[in-house]
C-alpha distance (Angstrom), angle and dihedral (degrees) to the residues before:
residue distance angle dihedral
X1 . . .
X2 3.89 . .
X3 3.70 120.3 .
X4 3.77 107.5 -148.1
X5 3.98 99.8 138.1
X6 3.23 117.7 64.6
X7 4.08 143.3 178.5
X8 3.80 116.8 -157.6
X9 4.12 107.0 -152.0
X10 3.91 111.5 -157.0
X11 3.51 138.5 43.1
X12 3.77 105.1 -139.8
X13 3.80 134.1 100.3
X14 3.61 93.7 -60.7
X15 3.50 100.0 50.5
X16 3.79 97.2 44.7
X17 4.15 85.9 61.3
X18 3.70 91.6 41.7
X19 3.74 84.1 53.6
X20 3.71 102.6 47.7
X21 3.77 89.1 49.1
X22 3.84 104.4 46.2
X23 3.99 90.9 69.0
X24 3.72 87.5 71.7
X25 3.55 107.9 33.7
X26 4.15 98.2 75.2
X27 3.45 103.2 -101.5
X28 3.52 136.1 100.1
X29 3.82 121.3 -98.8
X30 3.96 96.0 -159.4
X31 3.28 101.0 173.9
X32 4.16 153.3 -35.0
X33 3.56 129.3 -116.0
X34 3.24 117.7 -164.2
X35 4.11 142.0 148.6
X36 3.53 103.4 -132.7
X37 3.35 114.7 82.9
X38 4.15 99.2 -159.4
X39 4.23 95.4 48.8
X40 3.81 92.5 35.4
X41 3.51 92.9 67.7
X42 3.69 107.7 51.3
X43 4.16 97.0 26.0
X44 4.17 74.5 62.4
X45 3.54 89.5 49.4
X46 3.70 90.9 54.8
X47 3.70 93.3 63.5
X48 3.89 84.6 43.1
X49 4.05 80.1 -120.5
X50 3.70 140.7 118.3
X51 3.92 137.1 -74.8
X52 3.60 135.1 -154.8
X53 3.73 138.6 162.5
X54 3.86 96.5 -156.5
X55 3.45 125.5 92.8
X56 3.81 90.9 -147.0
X57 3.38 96.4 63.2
X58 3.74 93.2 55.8
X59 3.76 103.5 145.4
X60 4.06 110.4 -134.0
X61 3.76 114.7 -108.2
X62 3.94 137.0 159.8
X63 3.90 84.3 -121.4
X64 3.34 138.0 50.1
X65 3.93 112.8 -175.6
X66 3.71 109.4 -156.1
X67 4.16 105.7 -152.9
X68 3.24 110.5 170.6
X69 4.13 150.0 119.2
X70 3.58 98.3 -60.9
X71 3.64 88.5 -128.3
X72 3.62 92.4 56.5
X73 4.96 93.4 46.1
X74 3.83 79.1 98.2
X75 3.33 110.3 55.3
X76 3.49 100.2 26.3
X77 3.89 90.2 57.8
X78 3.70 94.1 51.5
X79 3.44 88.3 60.4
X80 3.55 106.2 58.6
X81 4.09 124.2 89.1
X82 3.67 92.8 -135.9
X83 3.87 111.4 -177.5
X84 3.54 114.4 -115.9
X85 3.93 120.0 -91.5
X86 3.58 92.4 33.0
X87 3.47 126.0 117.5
X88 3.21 121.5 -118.3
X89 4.52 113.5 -157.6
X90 3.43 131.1 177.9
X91 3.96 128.2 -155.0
X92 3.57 100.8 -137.7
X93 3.99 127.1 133.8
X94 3.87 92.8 -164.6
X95 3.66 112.0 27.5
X96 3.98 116.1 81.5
X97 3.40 139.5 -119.3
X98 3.79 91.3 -97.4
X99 3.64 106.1 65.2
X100 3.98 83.2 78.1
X101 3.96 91.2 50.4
X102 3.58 97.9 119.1
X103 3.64 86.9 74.9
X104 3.50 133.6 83.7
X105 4.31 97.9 -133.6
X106 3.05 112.4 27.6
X107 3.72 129.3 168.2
X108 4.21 147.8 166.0
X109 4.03 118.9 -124.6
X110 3.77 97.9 175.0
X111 3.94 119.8 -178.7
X112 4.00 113.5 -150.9
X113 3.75 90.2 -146.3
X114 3.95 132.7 121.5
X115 4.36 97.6 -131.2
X116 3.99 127.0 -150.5
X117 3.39 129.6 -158.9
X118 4.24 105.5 -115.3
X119 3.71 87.3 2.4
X120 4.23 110.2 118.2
X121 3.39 109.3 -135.3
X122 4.53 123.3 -160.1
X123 3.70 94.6 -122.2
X124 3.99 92.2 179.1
X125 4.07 78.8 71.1
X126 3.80 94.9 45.3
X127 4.04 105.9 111.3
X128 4.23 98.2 -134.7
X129 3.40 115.4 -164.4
X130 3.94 120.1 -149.2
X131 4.05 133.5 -142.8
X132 3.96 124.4 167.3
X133 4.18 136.8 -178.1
X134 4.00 80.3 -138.2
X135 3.82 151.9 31.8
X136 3.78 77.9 -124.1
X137 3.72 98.0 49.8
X138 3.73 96.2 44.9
X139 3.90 97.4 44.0
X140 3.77 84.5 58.9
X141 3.64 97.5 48.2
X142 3.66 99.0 38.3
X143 3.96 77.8 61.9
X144 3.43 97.9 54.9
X145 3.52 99.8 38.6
X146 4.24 80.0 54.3
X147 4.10 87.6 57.8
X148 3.99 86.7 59.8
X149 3.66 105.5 33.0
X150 3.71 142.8 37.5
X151 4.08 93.5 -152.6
X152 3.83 115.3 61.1
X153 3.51 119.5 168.6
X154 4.19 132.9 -176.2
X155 3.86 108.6 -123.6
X156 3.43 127.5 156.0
X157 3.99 127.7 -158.3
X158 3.92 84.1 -77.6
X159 3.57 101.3 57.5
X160 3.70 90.4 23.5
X161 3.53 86.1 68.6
X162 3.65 100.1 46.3
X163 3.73 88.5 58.1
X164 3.54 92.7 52.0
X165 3.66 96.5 55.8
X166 4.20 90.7 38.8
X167 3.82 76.0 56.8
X168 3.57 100.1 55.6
X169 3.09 96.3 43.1
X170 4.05 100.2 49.2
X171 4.13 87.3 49.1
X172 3.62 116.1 9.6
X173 3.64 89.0 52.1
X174 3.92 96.0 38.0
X175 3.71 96.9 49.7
X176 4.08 91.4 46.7
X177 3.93 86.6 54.9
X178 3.81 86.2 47.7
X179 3.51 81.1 65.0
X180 3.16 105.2 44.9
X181 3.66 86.4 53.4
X182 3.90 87.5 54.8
X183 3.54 91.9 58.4
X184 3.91 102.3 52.4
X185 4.13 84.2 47.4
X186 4.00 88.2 49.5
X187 4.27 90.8 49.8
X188 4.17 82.1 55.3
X189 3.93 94.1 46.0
X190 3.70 90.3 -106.4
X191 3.79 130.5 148.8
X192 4.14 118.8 -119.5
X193 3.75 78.3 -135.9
X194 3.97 98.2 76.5
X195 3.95 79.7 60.9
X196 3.50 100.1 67.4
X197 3.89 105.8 72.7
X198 3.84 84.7 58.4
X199 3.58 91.1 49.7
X200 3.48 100.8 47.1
X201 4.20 90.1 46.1
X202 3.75 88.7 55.4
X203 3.92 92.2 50.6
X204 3.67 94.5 52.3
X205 3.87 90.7 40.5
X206 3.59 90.4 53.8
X207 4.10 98.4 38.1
X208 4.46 85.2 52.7
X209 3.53 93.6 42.7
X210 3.97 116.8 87.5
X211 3.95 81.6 -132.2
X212 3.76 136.2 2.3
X213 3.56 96.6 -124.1
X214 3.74 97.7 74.7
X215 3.79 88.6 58.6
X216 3.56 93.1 51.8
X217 3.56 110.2 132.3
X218 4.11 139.0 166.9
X219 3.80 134.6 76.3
X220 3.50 105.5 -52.0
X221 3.71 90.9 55.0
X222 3.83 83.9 51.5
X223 3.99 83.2 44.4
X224 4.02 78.7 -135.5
X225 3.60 101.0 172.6
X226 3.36 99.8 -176.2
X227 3.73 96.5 60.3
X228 3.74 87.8 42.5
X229 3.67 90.8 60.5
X230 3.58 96.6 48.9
X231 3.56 88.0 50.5
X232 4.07 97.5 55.8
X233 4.27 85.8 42.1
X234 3.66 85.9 69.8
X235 3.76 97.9 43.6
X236 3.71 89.2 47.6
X237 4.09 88.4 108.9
X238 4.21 90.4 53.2
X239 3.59 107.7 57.1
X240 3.76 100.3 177.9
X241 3.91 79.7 53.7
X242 3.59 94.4 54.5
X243 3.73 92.1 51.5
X244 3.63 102.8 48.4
X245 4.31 84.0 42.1
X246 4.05 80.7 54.4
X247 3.55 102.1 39.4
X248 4.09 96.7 44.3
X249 4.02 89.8 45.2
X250 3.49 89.9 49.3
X251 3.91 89.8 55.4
X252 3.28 93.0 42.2
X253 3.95 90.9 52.6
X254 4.37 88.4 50.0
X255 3.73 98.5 44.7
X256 3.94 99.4 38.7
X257 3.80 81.5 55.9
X258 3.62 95.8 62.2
X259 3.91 93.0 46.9
């Protein structure tokens, strides 16, 4: 089984990095199917490939690459007249093997990446991580995940899952406290922009240490309480602030102990 045609479904963030690195992995991008009618269009275009909306013009391909919400793998599969023998993947970190069961070979190629809209992406660097209905299935998919990336992993729903919440937590998380960091600058006058020598120090710290918490640093590591205090007198007006400043100095404070 050799998966050389393939069908991208979706038009979102995933889908528009799939599609920009497909052209140069060896295969052939045939086409994209996707509902919207305004990304559709030029996320195709970035794959120099096709785009349709109608299920009845679903080109045939060994690979159909399911890249959608993950609340929406489900449905979305169901829908699609897939010919038989193909395999059908989805791109989901939380959604299980299963919610493809209806067909025959069915796999998981999941990218531990944060995605941008019109923001190019190294996929050779992008970890995938690999699930299959079959020794068949999987061989051929571990294969063609191999033509776009240099880091392919086993995972299955288990794991897979694991790595999606370590994900969301390592980025989602980060970049909303970036934020919030933004905001108490911009109440001062100050510029996000003063930020980002500290944030890029604590990146590399963390990326060329053999694990982030032995670079922790700050006042709860310190268990300065004075500092601390000042600290939650100036949130006192933001109380969800307050509590997540609380609850992530307190577990900074129990696992720095334990270092």
């Amino acid at each position: 089984m050799e998966l050389k045609r393939v069908v991208i479904v979706g038009s979102g963030n995933v889908a528009e990095a799939l599609a920009r690195a497909l052209p140069a992995s060896g295969v052939e991008l045939c086409q994209l199917f996707a509902r919207n009618p305004e990304r559709g269009p030029r996320v195709a275009a970035l794959g120099g490939t096709t785009w349709t909306d109608d299920p009845r013009r679903l080109a045939a391909a060994d690979l159909y690459l399911v890249a959608v919400s993950d609340r929406a793998v489900g449905e979305v599969a169901a829908s699609l007249p897939v010919p038989a023998g193909a395999v059908v993947a989805h791109t989901a970190g939380s959604v299980p093997l299963d919610a493809l069961g209806r067909f025959a070979h069915r796999a998981v190629l999941y990218p531990l990446q944060t995605f941008t809209a019109g923001r190019a992406v190294d996929f050779a660097q992008v970890p995938l991580f690999i699930e299959a209905s079959d020794e068949a299935t999987r061989g051929a998919v571990e294969r063609f995940a191999r033509s776009l990336s240099t880091q392919v992993y086993p995972a299955d729903s288990q794991r897979r899952g694991a790595l999606h919440l370590a994900g969301v937590l390592a980025c989602n998380f980060v970049n909303a406290l970036y934020t919030a960091g933004e905001r108490t600058l911009a109440r001062e006058g100050l510029p996000f922009e003063v930020l980002k020598p500290l944030i890029a120090e604590t990146a590399a710290k963390a990326l060329a240490s053999p694990s982030p918490a032995a670079v922790q640093t700050g006042p709860a590591v310190r268990g300065d309480l004075p500092t601390l205090e000042r600290h939650r007198a100036r949130l006192a007006g933001d109380a969800l602030l307050l509590e997540i400043y609380n609850s992530m100095s307190q577990y900074i404070w129990e696992t720095s102990r334990k270092i």
